[in-house]
N, C-alpha and C positions, 0 to 999 in steps of 0.2 A: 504494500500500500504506500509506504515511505517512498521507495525508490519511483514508483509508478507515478507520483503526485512529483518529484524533484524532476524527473524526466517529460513532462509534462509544462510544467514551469520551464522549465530552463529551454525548453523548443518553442512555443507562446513567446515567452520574450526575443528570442532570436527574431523569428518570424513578424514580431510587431517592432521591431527596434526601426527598420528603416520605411515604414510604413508609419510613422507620426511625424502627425506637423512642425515644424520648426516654432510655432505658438501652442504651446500645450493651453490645455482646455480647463486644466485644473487649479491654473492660476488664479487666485481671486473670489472661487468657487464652494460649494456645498455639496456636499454629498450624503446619502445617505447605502447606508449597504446591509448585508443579511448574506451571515454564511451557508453555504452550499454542503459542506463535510457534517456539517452540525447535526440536521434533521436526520439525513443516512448514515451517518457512522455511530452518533452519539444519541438520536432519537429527542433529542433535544433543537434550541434556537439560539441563533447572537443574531444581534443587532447593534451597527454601530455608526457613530457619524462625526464626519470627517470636514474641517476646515481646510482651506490652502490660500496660504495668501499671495499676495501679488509677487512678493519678492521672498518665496519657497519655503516659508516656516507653513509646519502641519500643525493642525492640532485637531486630534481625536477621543471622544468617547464611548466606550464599547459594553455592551452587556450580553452575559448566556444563560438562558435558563433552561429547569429541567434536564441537565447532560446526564445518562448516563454511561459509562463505560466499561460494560459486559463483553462488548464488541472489538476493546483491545487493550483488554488486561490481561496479561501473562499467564501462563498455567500456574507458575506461584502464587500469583494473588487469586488466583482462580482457587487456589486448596486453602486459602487464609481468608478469603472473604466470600460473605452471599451478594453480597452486593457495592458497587462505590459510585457513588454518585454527587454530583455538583449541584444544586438546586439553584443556586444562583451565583454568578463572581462578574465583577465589576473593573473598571478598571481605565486611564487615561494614557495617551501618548502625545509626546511633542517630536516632533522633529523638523528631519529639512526635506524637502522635496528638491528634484533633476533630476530632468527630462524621462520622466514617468514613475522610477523611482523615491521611497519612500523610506528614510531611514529614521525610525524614531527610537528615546530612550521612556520604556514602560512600565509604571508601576503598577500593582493589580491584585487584585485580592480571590478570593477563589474560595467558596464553603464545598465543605465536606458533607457528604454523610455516609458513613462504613457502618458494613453491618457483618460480623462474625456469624461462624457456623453456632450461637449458643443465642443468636437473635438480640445478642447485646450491639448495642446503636451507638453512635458516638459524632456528636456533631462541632464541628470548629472552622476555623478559618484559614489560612494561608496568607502569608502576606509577601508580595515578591519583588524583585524589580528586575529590569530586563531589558532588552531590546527587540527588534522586529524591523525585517527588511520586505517592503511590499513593491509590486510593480504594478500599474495601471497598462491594460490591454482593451483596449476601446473597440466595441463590435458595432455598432448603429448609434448615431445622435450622442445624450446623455451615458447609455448603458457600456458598463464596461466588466470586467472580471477582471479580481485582484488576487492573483499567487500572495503567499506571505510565507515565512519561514520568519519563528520566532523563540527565544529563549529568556523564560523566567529561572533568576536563581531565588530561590525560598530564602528571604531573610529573617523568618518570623512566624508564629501560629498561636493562635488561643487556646491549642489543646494545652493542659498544663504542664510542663517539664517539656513539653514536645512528646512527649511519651503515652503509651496505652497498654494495657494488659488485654489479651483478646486470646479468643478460641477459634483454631480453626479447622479444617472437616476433618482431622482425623480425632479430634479431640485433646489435640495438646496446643498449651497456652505459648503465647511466644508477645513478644511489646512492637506495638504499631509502632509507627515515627511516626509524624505528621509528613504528608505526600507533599509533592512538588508537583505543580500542573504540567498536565498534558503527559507525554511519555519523559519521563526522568529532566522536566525543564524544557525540552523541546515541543514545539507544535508547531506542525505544518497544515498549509488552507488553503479553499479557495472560496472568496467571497464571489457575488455580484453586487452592483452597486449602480447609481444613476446618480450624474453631476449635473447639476442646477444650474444653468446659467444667468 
């Protein structure tokens, strides 16, 4: 799925690099977007919206609800957990935009909720900071698709200690951490989006 989506991205942007205007669109502009991986991989939603101003500072706000991730959690977490799932995580970005390109520095918060083979629940927060590199792929008018490839480092969580005592399918206990979003910090996307003239 990684390689497939990198492979993917990386030919889109080839393929649209010499097919944009020398006046990009996103100057000055609004957007709003809605991820595509979210509802099929995670059965969940984001939603986020994006500034650009005349002279390439970004500034974004992003939301996802309802994730869960049954779909690409490990066999290890698969024998440690029934369930992990994100109900809600929030979170903003600034950066610079050129010529399609989007590099911003992100901080982002992310809830949990884990559930052990003993039906004990445990709910808390993440708190990360991070970066993300996005590129704009323009298909008709306003509409475009946005590759992104992004990594949050976990600097922080409301579980207490970071720590948890949990059971898991075989019936022996072992201590949660607090998780780190997406696959160990990384997350790869693809949004769509419409820019506002």
């Amino acid at each position: 799925m990684k390689q497939t989506l990198l492979i993917f991205t990386m030919t889109c942007c080839f393929l649209n690099l010499s097919a944009q205007n020398a006046e990009r669109r996103e100057l000055g502009n609004f957007a709003v977007l809605a991820g595509l991986h979210q509802p099929v991989v995670l059965q969940g939603g984001n939603v986020a919206f994006n500034y650009t101003s005349p002279n390439g500072f970004t500034i974004e706000a992003s939301f996802g609800i309802f994730l869960d991730y049954k779909n690409v959690t490990s066999n290890a977490d698969k024998n440690r957990y029934k369930s992990i799932k994100t109900p809600f995580s929030y979170g903003i970005g600034l950066g610079y935009f050129y010529k399609g390109f989007s590099l911003n520095f992100e901080p982002k918060a992310t809830m949990f909720q884990i559930k052990d083979f003993n039906d004990q629940e445990i709910n808390y927060t993440t708190w990360s900071l991070g970066g993300g590199l996005y590129y704009n792929i323009f298909l008709w008018e306003g509409l475009f698709l946005q590759p992104s490839i992004r990594y949050w480092h976990k600097v922080g969580s409301t579980l207490p200690n970071g720590q948890f005592q949990m059971t898991d399918k075989f019936s022996e206990q072992f201590i949660h951490e607090a998780r780190k979003p997406g696959a160990n910090g990384w997350i790869y996307g693809v949004s769509a989006g419409w820019y506002f003239d």
